[in-house]
C-alpha positions, 0 to 999 in steps of 0.5 A: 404477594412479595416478588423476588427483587432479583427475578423483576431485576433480570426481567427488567434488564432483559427488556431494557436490552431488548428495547436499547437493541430495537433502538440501535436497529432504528438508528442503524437503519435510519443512519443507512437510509440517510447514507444511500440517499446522500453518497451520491452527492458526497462522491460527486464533490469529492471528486469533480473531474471538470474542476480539480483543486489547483493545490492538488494539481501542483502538489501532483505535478511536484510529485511527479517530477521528484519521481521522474528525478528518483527514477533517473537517479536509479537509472544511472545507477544501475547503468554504473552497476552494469558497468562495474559487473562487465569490467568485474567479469572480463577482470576474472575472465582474463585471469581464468585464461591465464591459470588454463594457459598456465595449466596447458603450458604444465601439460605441454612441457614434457 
């Protein structure tokens, strides 16, 4: 009896694919058993309320105070901003009124 190469060749490599996936479901489920018995611990030493990591408490107190120092800057910023729009707005409102007292003056002459 002779067999096709090719047909033991295709059979074959169906069951290897059907044996490696029933494999990686193992470990997959083996990998999420482990990660649920675990995350609990994981998250509590990520992050302890009781004692946080002096380093990060400086880092964050650093960081603040740059922010708080951008936002002043901006502050000021903005407050030179509004200044220069009033002084800019009241320039062009003195001149508007000159043009219509001009323009009244033309009407009233006659």
């Amino acid at each position: 009896m002779r067999y096709d190469c090719r047909v033991l060749d295709r059979s074959l490599a169906r069951s290897a694919d059907r044996t490696q996936s029933t494999n990686q479901q193992l470990t997959l489920d083996a990998i999420s058993e482990h990660v649920r018995a675990h995350i609990g611990e994981w998250l509590a030493e990520r992050s302890s309320p009781a004692r946080p990591n002096p380093v990060y408490e400086i880092e964050s107190r650093e960081r603040m105070i740059h922010l708080e120092e951008e936002l002043k800057s901006q502050r000021e910023l903005m407050k030179q901003g509004f200044e220069l729009m009033e002084k800019r707005l009241s320039v062009m409102s003195e001149e508007n009124n000159r043009r219509f007292d001009a323009i009244d003056g033309r009407f009233e002459r006659p």
